[in-house]
N, C-alpha and C positions, 0 to 999 in steps of 0.2 A: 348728243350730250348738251346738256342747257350751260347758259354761258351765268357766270355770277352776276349778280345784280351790284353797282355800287350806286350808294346816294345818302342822304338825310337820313337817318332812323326816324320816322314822325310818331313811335312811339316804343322807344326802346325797352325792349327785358333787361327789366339791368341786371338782374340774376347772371344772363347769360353773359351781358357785356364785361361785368363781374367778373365770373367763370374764365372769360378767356383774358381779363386783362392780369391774372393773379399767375395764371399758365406761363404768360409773356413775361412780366418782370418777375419770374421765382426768380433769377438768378443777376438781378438787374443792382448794380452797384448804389444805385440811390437807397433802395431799399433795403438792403445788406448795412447801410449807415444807419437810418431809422429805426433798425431792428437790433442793433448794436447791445452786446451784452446783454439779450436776450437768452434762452437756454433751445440749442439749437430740436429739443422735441416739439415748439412751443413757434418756431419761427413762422414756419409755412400759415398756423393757425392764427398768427396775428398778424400776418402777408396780408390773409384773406380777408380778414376783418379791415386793414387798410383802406383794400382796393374796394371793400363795399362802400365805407364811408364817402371816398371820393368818387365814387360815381352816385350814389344816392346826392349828396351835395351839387354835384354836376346837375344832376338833372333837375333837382327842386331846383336851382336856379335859371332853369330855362336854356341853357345852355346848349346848341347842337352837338349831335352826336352821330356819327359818319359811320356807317356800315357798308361791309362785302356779307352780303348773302347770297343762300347757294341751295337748292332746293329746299329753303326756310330754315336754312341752319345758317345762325352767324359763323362766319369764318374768319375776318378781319374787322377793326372798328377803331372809331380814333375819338377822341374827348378834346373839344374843339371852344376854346374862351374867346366871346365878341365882345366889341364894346357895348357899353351900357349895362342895360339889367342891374345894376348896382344896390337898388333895395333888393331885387330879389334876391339876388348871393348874398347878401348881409342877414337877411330871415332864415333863408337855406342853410347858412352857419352858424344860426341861437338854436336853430333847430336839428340839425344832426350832431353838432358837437358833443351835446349829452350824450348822446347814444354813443359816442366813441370812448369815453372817457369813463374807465375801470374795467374795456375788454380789450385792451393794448397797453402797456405800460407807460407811465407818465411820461418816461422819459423817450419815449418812441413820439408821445403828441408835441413835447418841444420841440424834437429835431427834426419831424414836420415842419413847423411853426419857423423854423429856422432855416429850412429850405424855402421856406416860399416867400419871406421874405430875401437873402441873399442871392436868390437867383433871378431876381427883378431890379435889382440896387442899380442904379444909375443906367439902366436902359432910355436909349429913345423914348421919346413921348408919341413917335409914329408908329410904335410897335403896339398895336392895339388889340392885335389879334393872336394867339398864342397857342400852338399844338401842344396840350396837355399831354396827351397818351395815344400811342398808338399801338397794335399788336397786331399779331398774325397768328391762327390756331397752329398748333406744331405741327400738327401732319399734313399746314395746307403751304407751308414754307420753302422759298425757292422756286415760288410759280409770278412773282411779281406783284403781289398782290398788295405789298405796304407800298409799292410804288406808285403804282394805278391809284388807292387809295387818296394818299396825298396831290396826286394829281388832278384827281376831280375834286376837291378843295381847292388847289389852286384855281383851276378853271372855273370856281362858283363865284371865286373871290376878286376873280382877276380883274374888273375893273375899277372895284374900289379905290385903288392909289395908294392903300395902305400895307404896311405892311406887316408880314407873319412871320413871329418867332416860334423859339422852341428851345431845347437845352435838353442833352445827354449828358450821361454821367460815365457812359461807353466809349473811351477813345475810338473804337472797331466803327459807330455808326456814324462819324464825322465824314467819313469821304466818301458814305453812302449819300447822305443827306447833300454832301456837296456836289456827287452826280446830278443831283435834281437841282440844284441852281441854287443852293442855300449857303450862302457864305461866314461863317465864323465872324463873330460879335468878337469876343475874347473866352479867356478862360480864366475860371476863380477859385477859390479855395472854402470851402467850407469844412474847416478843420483837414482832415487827410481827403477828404471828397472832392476831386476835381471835376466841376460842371462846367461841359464846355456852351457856348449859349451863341446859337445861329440865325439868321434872320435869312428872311428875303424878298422882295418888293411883289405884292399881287398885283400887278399890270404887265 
């Protein structure tokens, strides 16, 4: 039996990256708020549309993107913000935002708008690195594979000196994340949305 490959994507499908990260947050409370007063036939199909946005944006920005594959099939993948590139996310977002804006509801792109701003409010200036998304394909779940994952991120990252946040919006994945050494920042409020936002030093 071949063993999964984890590392770099150096030229990800995002179709597929797409595909499984829309699998992974159906039922993820961040996006349950985004989708808010939406008409529940209509949610899944502007789920999707979300998660393409953000990974197309991801990637026109140059952004790393972490995969587990497995006889050429993504299995696991994580969306991964470094420092710098700064012009390039700022073109990556005049340029996908149209395309977002009249296939989601307007008020699904404020409360975007409104997470990414409030879930950065008053963080450290050493937290420069920041685990966007991560997933796991459903049927490959309970094999360790979000673990392994984040763990060769740490180990690519680890002498940097800096250090790697993140934020759930899952109370459930708080004392997963703090199995692996990741310590609770605080928790905040965005209206009923409790994000909780953890860090932990790459050295």
């Amino acid at each position: 039996m071949t063993t999964p490959t984890i590392g770099l994507l150096a030229n990800p499908n995002q179709a597929a990256v797409s595909a499984l990260l829309s699998q992974a947050f159906a039922e993820d409370p961040a996006y349950e708020y985004f989708l808010n007063g939406c008409a529940p036939d209509a949610k899944a199909r502007y789920l999707v549309r979300l998660v393409r946005f953000i990974v197309a944006y991801h990637c026109q920005s140059g952004m790393p993107v972490w995969g587990v594959t497995h006889q050429g099939k993504l299995i696991a993948c994580a969306l991964l913000e470094v420092p710098g590139l700064g012009w390039r996310r700022a073109l990556a977002l005049l340029y996908q935002l149209p395309k977002l804006i009249g296939r989601v509801p307007l008020s699904s792109v404020q409360r975007m708008n409104d997470y990414a701003r409030v879930s950065r409010q008053n963080l450290s200036g050493d937290v420069r690195y920041y685990l966007i998304k991560i997933g796991v394909a459903a049927n490959q779940q309970g094999q360790g594979l979000g673990k392994a994952l984040i763990n060769a991120i740490l180990d690519h990252y680890r002498q940097s000196g800096e250090i790697l946040g993140l934020d759930t919006e899952n109370p459930n994945n708080v004392p997963l994340y703090q199995h692996l050494g990741f310590q609770l920042h605080d928790q905040i409020m965005l209206d009923d949305l409790s994000i909780y936002r953890m860090y932990r030093p790459l050295k």
